[in-house]
N, C-alpha and C positions, 0 to 999 in steps of 0.2 A: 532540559529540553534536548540538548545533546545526544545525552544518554538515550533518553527514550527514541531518536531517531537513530541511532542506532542498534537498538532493539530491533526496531522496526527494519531494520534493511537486514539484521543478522533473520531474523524469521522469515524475509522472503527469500534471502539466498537458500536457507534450509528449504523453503514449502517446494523450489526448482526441482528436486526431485520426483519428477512422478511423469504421468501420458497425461496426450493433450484431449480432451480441451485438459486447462490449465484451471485449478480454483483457484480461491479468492485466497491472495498474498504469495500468489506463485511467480515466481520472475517470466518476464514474457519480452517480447518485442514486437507485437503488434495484437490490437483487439482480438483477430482471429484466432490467436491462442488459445483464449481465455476463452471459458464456458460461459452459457448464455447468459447476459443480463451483467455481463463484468466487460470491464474496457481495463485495456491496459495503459496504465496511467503514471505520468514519473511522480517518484519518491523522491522526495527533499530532506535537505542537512540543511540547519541553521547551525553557523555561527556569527555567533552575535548577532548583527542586522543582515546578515550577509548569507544565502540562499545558496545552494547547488546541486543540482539533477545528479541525484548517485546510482538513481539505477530507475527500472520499472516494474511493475508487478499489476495482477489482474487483480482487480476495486471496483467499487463504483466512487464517485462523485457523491461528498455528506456537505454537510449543513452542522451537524449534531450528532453524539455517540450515539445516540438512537438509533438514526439510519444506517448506523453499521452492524445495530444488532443482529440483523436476519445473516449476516457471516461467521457468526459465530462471538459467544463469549470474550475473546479476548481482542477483536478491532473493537477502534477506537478513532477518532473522525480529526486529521492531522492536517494543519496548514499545507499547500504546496508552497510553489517559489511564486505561481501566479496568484490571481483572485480565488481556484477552485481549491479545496479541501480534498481527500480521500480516506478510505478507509483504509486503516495497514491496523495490523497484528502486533499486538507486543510478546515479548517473552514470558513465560509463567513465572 
């Protein structure tokens, strides 16, 4: 689980690159970055039971891999530290 959260934070550092608005798994610091229909939302690291905000990136709010699918093939719908989930990006 580790790993793949840190996939996930190595693909939003990289998506940082580009003009705003911002897509989906791009680092941001507030919604208004991010292009329509994405909020910018923190990205969690678990170790063990233990939770922490490592950064934020423009997602929406998932349930299931599914509602990540309309950002593309490789999100995938990831615990936060709170109750909500997001969608983040893995590595290929």
């Amino acid at each position: 689980m580790v790993r793949t959260m840190l996939r996930v934070l190595a693909v939003v550092i990289l998506a940082a690159c580009g003009t705003s608005p911002l897509p989906a798994g791009a680092v941001c610091k507030q919604t208004g970055d991010c292009d329509s229909n994405l909020m910018c939302l923190d990205v969690a690291q678990f170790s063990g039971s233990a939770c922490s905000v490592v950064g934020k990136a423009c997602s929406v709010v998932c349930t299931t891999d599914t509602e990540c699918a309309p950002l593309g093939s490789s999100f995938h719908c990831f615990a936060g530290c709170g109750s909500d989930k997001f969608c983040g990006a893995t590595a290929p």
